[in-house]
C-alpha positions as CSV (number, residue, x, y, z in Angstrom):
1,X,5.0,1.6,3.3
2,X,7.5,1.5,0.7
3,X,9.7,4.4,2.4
4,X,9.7,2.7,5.8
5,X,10.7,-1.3,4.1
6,X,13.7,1.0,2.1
7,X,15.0,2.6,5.1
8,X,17.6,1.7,7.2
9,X,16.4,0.3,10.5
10,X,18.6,2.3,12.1
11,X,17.5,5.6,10.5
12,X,15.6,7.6,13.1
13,X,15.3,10.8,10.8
14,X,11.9,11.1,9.9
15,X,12.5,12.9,6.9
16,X,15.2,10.4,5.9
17,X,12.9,9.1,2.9
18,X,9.2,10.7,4.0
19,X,6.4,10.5,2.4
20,X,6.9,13.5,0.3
21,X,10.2,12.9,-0.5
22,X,8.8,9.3,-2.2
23,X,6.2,11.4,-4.2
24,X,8.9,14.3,-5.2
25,X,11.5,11.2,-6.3
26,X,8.7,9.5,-8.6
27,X,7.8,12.6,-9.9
28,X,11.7,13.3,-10.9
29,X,12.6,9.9,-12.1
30,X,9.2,10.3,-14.6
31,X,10.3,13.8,-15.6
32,X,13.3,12.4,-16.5
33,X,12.5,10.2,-19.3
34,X,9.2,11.3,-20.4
35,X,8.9,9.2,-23.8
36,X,9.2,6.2,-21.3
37,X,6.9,6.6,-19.0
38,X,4.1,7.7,-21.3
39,X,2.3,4.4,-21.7
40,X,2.4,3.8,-18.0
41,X,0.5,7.1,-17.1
42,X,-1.9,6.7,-19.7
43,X,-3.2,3.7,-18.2
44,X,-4.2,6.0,-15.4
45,X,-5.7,8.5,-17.7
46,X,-2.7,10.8,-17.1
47,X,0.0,12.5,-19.2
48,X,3.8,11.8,-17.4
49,X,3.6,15.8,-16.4
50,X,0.0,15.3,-15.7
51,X,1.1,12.4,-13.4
52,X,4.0,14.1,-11.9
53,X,2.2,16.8,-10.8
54,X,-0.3,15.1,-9.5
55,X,1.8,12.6,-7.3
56,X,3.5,15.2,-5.7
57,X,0.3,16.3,-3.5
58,X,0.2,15.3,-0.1
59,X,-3.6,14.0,-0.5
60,X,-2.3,11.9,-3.7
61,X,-3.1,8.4,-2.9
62,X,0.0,5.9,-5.3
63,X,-0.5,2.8,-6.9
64,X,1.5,0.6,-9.0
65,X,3.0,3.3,-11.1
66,X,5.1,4.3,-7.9
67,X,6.0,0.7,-7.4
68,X,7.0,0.6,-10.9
69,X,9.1,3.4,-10.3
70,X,10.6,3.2,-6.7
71,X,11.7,-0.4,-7.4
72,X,13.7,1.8,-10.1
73,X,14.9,3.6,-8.2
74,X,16.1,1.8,-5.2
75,X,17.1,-1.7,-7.5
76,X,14.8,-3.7,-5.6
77,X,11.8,-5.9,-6.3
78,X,8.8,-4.8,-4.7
79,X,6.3,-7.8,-4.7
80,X,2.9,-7.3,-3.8
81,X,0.0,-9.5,-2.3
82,X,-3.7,-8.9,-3.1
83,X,-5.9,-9.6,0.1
84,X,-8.9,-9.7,-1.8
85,X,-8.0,-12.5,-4.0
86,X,-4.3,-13.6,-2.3
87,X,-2.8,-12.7,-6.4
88,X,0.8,-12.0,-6.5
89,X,1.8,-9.1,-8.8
90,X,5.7,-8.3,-8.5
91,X,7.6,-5.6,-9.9
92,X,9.5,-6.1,-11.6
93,X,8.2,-9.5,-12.7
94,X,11.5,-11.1,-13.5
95,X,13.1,-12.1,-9.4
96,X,16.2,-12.6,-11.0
97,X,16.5,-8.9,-11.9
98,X,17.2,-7.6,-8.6
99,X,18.8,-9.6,-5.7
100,X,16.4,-8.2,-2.8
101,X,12.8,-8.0,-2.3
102,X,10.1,-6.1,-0.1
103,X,6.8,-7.1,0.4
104,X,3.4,-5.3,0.6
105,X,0.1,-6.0,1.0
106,X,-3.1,-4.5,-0.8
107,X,-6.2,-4.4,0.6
108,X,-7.8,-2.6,-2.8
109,X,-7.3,0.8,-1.3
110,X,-3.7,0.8,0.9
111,X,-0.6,-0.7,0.8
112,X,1.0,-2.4,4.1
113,X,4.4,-3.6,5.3
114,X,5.4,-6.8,5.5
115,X,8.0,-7.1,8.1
116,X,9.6,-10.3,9.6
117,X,11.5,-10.5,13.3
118,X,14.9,-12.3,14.5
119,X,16.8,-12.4,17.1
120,X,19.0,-9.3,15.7
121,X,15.7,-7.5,15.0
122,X,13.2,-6.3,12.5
123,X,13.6,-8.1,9.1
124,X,12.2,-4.9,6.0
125,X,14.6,-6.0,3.1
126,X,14.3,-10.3,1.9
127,X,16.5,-12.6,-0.2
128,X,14.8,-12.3,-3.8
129,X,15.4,-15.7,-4.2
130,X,13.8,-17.1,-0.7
131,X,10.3,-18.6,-1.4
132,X,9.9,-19.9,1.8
133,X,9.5,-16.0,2.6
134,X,6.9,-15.8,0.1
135,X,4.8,-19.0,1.3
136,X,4.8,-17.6,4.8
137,X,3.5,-13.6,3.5
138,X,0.8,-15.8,1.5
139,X,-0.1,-18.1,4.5
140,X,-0.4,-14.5,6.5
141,X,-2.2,-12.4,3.8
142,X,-4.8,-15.5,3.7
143,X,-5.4,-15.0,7.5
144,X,-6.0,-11.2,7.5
145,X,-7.9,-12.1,4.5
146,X,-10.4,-14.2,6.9
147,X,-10.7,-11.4,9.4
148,X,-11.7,-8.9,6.9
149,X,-14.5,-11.2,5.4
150,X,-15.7,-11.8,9.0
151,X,-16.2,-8.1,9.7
152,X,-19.0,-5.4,8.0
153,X,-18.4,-3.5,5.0
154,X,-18.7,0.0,6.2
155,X,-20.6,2.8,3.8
156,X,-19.4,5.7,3.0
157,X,-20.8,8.9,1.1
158,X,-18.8,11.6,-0.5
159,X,-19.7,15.1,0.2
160,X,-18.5,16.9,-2.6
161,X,-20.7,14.4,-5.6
162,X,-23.1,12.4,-3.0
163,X,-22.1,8.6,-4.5
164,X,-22.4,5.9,-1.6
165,X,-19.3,3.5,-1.9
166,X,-19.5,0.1,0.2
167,X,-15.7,-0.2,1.9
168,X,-12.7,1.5,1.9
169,X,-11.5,0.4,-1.8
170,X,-14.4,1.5,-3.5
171,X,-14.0,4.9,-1.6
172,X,-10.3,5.2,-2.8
173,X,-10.9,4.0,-6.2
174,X,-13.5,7.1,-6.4
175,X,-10.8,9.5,-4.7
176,X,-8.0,8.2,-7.0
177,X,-10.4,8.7,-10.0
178,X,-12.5,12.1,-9.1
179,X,-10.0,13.9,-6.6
180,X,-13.0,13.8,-4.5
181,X,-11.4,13.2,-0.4
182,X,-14.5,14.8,1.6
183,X,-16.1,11.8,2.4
184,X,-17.9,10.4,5.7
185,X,-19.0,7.2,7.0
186,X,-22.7,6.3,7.3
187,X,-23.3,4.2,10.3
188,X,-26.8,2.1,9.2
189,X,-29.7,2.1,12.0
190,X,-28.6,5.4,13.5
191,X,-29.7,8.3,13.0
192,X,-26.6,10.7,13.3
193,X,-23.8,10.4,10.7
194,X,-20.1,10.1,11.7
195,X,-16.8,10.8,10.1
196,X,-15.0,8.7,12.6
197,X,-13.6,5.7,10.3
198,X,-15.0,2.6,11.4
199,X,-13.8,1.3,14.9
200,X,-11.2,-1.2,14.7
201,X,-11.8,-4.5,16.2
202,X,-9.2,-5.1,19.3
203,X,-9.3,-8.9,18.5
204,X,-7.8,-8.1,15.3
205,X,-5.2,-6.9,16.3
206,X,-3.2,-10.1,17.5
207,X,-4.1,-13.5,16.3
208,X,-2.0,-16.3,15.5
209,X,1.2,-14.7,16.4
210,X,0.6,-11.8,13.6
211,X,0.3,-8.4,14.5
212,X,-1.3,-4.9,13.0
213,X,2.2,-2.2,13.6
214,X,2.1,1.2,12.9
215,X,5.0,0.7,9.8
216,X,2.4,-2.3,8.9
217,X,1.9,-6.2,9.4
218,X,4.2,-7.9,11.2
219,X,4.9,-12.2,11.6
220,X,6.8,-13.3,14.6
221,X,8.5,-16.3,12.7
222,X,9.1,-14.7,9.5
């Protein structure tokens, strides 16, 4: 999410800022200055090389380290929207630090982009300074926040330890924790198991002039 928001909308090479690329440049900036980033890996029960090793995998899920980081690295605030309990958290937490802004949301396991439309376009990058922005992403994160309460929880059992985890964010917190990604989803009443994620309800999809995009969530009027 973060590499398609910082990306020129023009850019059309993939590998401009890639996934990978995002990983390999946190894992450089952390390498960098070790001493500094010490207490912020240890919160994740990591050392900096620990961590910087470990981001670099292509099964590596990130977290707020990363933001920490990558609004570092590209002098941008990177402010994020909880949709479990609509909580800002913004990094850095001082708006005045940085004169532009991106926004994600966080469903407890993945991040999403927030993206706003015009008449020139897609809107990625925001006036730090516009709260108007920032009522409108809350408004929209409270609506996506209805959807998801209206639908089932799906179960899901890792393979490699056997644990059951109700939704996705328990399943992640249990991959970011353990490493453990063979996992399937157990469909109640039936008798056959799947590994098919969870079919996604078309209705969702389009509801009050917001809409699910691959890059992430998009409102018409922002």
């Amino acid at each position: 999410a973060v590499a398609y928001l910082t990306s020129p909308a023009e850019h059309v090479d993939p590998e401009f800022l890639s996934p990978q690329r995002i990983r390999q440049l946190v894992a450089t900036q952390m390498n960098q200055e070790p001493e500094r980033w010490s207490e912020v890996t240890l919160t994740e029960n990591r050392t900096v090389a620990g961590y910087s090793n470990w981001i670099t995998h292509a099964t590596s899920w990130g977290g707020f380290v990363d933001l920490i980081v990558l609004s570092e690295c590209f002098r941008i605030q990177i402010s994020v929207v909880s949709l479990e309990s609509l909580y800002w958290t913004h990094y850095p937490d001082n708006s005045q630090q940085y004169d532009r802004r991106i926004y994600l949301l966080y469903d407890g396991a993945h991040y999403d982009a927030v993206v706003g439309t015009s008449l020139e376009g897609e809107i990625r990058v925001f006036n730090a300074a516009d709260e108007a922005v920032v009522d409108k992403v809350t408004k929209l994160a409270g609506q996506l926040q209805q959807q998801i309460e209206g639908q089932e929880s799906s179960i899901y059992e890792c393979l490699e330890c056997r644990l059951l985890f109700v939704g996705q964010a328990e399943m992640a917190r249990h991959f970011y924790d353990f490493g453990h990604c063979d996992v399937q989803e157990i469909h109640l009443g039936e008798l056959s198991i799947e590994g098919d994620s969870e079919d996604e309800d078309p209705d969702s999809e389009a509801q009050d002039g917001v809409c699910e995009t691959d890059a992430g969530v998009d409102e018409a009027d922002t």
